[in-house]
C-alpha positions in Angstrom: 3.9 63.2 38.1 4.7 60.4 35.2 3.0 61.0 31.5 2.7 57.6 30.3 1.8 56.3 27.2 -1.3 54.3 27.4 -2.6 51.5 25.0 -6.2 51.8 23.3 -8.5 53.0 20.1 -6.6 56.6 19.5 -3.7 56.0 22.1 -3.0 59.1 24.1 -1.1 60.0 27.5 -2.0 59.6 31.1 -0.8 61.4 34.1 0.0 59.1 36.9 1.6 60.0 40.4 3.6 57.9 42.1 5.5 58.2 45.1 8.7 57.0 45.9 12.4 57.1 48.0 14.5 60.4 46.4 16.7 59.4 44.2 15.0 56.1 43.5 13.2 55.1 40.3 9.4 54.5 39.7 9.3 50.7 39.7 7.0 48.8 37.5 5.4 46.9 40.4 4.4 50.3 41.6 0.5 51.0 42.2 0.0 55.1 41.1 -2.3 56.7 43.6 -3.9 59.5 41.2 -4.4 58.6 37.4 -6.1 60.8 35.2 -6.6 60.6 31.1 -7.0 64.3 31.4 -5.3 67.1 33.6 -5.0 70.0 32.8 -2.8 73.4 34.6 -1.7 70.8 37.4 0.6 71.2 40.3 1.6 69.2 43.4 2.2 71.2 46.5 3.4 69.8 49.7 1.2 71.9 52.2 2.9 69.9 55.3 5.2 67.1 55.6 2.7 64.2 55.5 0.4 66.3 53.2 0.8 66.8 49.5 -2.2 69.2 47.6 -2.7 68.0 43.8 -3.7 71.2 42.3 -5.6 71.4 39.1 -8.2 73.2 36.6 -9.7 70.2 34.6 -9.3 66.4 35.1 -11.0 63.1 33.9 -9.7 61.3 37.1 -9.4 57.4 36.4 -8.3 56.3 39.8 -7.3 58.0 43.0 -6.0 57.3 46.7 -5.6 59.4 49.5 -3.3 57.5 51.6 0.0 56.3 50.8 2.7 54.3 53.2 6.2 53.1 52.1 5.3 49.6 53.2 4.3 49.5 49.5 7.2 49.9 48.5 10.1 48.6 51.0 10.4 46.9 53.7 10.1 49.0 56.6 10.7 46.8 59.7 9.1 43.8 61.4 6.9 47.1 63.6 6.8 49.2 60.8 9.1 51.2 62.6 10.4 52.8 59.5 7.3 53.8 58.2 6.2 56.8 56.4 2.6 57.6 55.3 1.8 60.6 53.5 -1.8 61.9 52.6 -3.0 63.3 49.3 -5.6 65.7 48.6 -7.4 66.8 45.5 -8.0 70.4 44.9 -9.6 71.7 42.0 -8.7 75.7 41.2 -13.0 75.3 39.6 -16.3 74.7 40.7 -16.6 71.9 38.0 -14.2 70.1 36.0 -14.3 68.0 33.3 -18.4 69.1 33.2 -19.2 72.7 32.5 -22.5 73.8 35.4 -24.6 72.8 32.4 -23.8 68.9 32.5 -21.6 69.0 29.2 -18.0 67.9 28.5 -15.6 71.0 29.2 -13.8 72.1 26.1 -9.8 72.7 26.0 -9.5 76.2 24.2 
């Protein structure tokens, strides 16, 4: 998961996650596949090898993908014979999220 500064009226920080190689460096061509302006108490568990679980109490989710393939970011053969995809899943630890069960914006304590 990347904190990244983002540009606008009060400025702030946006978690991103990005996947890539180990040892290798998150390019800036790089699409994320989860971005939220809000996340709060958030963990990424791999539940099986082409499975990782993003964990989490409150989020304002700005974008998300479930499916991710290293074709995005190498070249992985004329075949794709080199290919690895890896699922991601969303699972909030709460009923609701950002919203309390009345409708309203959730509070930070």
């Amino acid at each position: 998961m990347v904190l990244a500064d983002y540009d606008g009226g009060i400025g702030g920080l946006d978690s991103r996650l990005y996947v890539v190689r180990k040892g290798k460096a998150v390019s800036a061509d790089f699409n994320p596949i989860f971005s939220a302006s809000k996340l709060y108490h958030e963990k990424l568990v791999w539940k099986q090898a082409h499975l990782i679980e993003i964990q989490y109490d409150i989020a304002a989710i700005e974008r998300f993908r479930n499916v991710w393939c290293s074709a995005e970011i190498e070249n992985v053969g004329s075949y794709g014979e080199r290919d690895y995809c890896l699922e991601v899943k969303l699972a909030p630890t709460l009923d609701f999220s950002d919203l309390t069960p009345e409708g309203g914006f959730r509070q930070i304590p």
